[in-house]
N, C-alpha and C positions, 0 to 999 in steps of 0.2 A: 793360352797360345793355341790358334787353332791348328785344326792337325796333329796333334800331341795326344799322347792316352792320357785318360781322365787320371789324376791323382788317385791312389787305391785300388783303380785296376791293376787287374792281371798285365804282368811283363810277359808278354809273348815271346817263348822259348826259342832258341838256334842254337844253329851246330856249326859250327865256322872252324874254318883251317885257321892256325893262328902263327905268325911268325917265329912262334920255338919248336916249330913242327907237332906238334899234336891240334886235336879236332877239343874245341870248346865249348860247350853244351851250357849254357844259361840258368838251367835247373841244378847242374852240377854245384856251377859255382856258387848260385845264391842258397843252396844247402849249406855253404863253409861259413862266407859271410853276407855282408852288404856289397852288391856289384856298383861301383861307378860307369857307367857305360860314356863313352865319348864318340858322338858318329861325326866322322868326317867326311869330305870327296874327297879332294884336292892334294896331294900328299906334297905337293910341290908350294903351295899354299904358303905364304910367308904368316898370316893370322893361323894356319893352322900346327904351324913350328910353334908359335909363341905359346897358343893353346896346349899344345903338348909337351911343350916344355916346363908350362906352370902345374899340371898335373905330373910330373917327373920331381918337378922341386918340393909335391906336397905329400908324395907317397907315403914315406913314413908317418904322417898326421892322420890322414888318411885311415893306414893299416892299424893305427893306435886305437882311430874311434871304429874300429872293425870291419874296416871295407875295403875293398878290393878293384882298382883300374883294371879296364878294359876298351881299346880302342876300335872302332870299327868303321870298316871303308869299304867299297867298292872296288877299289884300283888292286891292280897286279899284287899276287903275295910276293913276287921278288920288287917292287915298288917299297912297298912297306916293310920288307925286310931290308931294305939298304937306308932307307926312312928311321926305322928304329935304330940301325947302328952307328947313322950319321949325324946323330940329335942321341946317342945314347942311353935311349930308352931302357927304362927297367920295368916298362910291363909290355903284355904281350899288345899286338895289332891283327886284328882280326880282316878276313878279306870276305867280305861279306858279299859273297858270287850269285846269290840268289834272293837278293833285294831281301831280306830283314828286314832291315830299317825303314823301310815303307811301312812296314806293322806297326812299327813306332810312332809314324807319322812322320817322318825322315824322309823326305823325295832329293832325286836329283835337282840342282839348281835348272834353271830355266837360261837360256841362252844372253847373255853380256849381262846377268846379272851376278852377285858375288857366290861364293858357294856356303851351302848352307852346314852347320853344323848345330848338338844338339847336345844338352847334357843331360843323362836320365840318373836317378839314384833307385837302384831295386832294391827291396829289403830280404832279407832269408828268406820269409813267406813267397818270394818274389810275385810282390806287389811294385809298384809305382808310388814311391813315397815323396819322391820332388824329382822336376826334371824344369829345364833353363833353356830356352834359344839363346845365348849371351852376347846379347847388341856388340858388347864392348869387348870382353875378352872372357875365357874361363876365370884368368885369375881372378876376376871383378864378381863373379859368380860363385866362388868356393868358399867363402864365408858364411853364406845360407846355405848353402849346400853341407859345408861342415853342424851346421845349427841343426840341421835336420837330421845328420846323423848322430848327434848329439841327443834330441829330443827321442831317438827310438828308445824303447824298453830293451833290458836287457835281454839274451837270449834264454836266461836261464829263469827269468821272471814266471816262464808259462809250466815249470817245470813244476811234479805237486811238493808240498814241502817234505813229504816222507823221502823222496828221493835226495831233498837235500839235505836234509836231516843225515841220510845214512853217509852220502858223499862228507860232510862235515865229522861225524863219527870217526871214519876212513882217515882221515886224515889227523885228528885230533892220537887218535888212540896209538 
């Protein structure tokens, strides 16, 4: 996709207000686990309701294979906080005031064309492990997207085995 970071590049870091009232740091999160990013414009967007609805219906699948939603716009944080509670969002919506998502390769739409949206998958290391322009919808896109989080190594793979060793000990004994 052009415009998009290359696959295993570095996810370039932000710090965004988020709809539950705290500031969201990109490094924070992809420390805990796997970030799903979703960039939207359009909050009003009827493709972008459907999108964020099928990410809403897959959280838990999601959280299972270790990763974490996060949405992010442009538009007003009271926008996006009436957005989240009128679609009943359970993850946060980020109001991305000072163009992010350009780093991404995310630009504003271009005038009577449709508004663009973008799916990124960051890994803990936060890398660029798969990301989707999705022609058709997210939900059409969360099956390789699940596949990819599926195909990471666990986090404890890189851990030496004397530490696992003792954590096993730990718990055995």
């Amino acid at each position: 996709m052009p415009g998009l970071l290359p696959i295993t590049g570095e996810a370039p870091n932000f710090d965004l207000s988020s709809t539950e009232g705290a500031v969201l740091m990109l490094r924070d999160e992809a420390s805990r686990t796997s970030v799903v990013l979703y960039f939207f414009a359009d909050p009003a967007d009827s493709r972008t309701h459907q999108d964020l609805d099928a990410l809403n219906l897959h959280l838990d699948r999601l959280a299972r294979r270790g990763a974490r939603v996060l949405a992010v716009s442009p538009a007003p944080l009271d926008d996006l906080k009436k957005l989240q509670a009128g679609r009943k969002l359970l993850f946060p919506l980020l109001h991305d005031d000072r163009n992010f998502s350009a780093a991404y390769g995310v630009t504003a739409p271009e005038e009577g064309k449709p508004a663009l949206s973008a799916l990124v998958l960051v890994s803990r290391r936060q890398r660029v492990l798969w990301q989707a322009n999705p022609a058709a919808s997210v939900a059409a896109a969360l099956p390789e997207l699940e596949k990819a989080l599926g195909d990471q190594p666990s986090p404890a793979k890189s851990y030496p085995k004397s530490v696992i060793n003792r954590l096993i000990d730990k718990l055995v004994s």
